[in-house]
C-alpha positions in Angstrom: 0.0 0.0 0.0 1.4 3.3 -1.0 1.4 6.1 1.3 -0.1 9.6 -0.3 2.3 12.1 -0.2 1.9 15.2 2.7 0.8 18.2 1.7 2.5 21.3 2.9 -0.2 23.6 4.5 0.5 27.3 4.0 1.0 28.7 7.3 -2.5 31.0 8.4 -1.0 33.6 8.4 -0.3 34.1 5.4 -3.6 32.7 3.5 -5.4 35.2 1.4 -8.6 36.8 3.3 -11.6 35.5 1.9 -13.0 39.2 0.8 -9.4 39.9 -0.8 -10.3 37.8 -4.0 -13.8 39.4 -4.8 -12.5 42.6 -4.2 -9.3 42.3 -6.6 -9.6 45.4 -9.2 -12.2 47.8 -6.8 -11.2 51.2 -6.5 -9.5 52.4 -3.7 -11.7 53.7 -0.8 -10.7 56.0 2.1 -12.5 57.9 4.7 -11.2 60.5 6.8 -11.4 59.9 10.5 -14.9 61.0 12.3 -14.5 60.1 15.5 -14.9 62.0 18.1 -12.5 65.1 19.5 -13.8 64.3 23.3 -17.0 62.8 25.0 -18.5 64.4 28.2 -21.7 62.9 30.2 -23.6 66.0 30.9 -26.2 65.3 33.6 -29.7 67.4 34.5 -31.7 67.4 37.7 -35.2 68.1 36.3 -37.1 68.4 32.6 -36.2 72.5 32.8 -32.5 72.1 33.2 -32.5 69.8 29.9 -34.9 72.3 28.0 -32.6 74.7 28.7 -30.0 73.2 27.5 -31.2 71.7 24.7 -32.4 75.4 23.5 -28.7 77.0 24.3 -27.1 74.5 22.0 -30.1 75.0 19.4 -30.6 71.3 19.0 -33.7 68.7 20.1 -32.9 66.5 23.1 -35.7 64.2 24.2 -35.6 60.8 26.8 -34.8 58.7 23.9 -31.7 60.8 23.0 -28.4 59.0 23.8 -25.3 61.4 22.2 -25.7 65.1 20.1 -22.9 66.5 18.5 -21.9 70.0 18.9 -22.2 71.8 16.7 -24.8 69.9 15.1 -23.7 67.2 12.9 -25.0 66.4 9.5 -25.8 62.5 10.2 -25.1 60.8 6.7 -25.3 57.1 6.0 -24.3 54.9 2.9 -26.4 52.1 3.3 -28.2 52.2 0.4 -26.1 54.0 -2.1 -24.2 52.1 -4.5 -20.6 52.6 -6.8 -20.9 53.5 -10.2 -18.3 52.4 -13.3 -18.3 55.6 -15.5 -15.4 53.9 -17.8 -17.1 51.3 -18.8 
C-alpha cells in the first residue's frame, strides 16, 4: 500500500482573506477619521435644566436621545447608495 504524499499547508497567516479575491480590481476607498474630538456625560436634575440646554445648544434633546454633537452634525449614512463604473 502506497502512502499519499503530505501536503505542505501554508502557514494562516499568510492565507489570502476570503474578501481579498472578490475585491481584486475595486477602486481604492478612504475615509477621513470622524471620530470623536472628546466625550462628556452632561447630567440634569429636572425636565427645565435639559430644555434649557437643549435650547442654548439650538438642538432637540428628548428621553430617547443617547449622544448630540456639537455643533450639530449632518448625520449621513451609505447604506443604500451604490458605486458607479463611468469607464465602462
Amino acid at each position: 500500500m502506497s502512502k499519499k504524499p503530505r501536503r505542505k499547508l501554508q502557514p494562516f497567516l499568510e492565507m489570502p482573506e476570503h474578501w481579498e479575491e472578490a475585491w481584486e480590481g475595486m477602486p481604492e476607498y478612504s475615509s477621513e477619521d470622524q471620530s470623536q474630538y472628546k466625550s462628556l456625560i452632561v447630567n440634569f436634575a429636572d425636565k427645565q435644566d435639559m430644555e434649557a440646554f437643549a435650547k442654548l445648544i439650538n438642538q432637540k434633546i428628548t428621553f430617547k436621545t443617547q449622544s448630540i454633537w456639537y455643533p450639530k452634525a449632518e448625520i449621513t449614512t451609505i447604506m443604500g447608495k451604490n458605486y458607479i463604473n463611468d469607464e465602462s
